[in-house]
N, C-alpha and C positions, 0 to 999 in steps of 0.2 A: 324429267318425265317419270311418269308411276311404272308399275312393271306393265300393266292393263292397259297404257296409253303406247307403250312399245311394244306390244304382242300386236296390238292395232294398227301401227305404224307401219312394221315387219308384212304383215296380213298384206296392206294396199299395196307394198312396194313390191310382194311375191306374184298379186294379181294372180292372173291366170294360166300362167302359160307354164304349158306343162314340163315344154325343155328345161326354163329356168328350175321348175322345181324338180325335176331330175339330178339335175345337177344340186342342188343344194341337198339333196338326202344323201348323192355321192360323196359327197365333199365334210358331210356332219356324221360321212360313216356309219350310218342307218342305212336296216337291211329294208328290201324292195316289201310294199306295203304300209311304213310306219306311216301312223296319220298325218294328216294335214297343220292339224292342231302343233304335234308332235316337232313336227320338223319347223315351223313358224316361232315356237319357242324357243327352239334353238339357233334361228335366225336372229330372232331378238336378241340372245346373248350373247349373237356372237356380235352383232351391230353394238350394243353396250362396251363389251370389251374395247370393238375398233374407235368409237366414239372416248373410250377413258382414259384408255392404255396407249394404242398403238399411234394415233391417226392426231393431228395438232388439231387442236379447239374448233378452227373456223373450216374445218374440212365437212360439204356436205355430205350428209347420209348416202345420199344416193350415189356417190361415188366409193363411199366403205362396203355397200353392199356389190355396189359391179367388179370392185376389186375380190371382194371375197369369193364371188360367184359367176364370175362373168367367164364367157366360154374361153 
């Protein structure tokens, strides 16, 4: 994926809910306020890493992001 197809990816799976993105500005150590944009990027990256680095090939996304973020 391009980085533009993972910022978009990041975006649908933070959706809406504000908990979750509470916790993900907690969590990415960004102070109360940083944008949406902001912290979604950094969701992307951290999905990237768990998708290259951490997490084996056929692990889906949506389990690297509940792992990273999940309460």
């Amino acid at each position: 994926m391009i980085e533009e197809e993972r910022i978009t990816l990041a975006d649908l799976l933070v959706g809406d809910s504000a908990d979750l993105f509470e916790r993900i500005r907690a969590r990415q150590h960004q102070p109360v306020g940083t944008s949406r944009d902001t912290l979604i990027a950094d969701v992307s990256g951290s999905i990237t890493k768990g998708c290259m680095v951490w997490a084996p090939p056929d692990r889906p996304v949506a389990e690297i992001v509940t792992e990273l973020y999940g309460s």
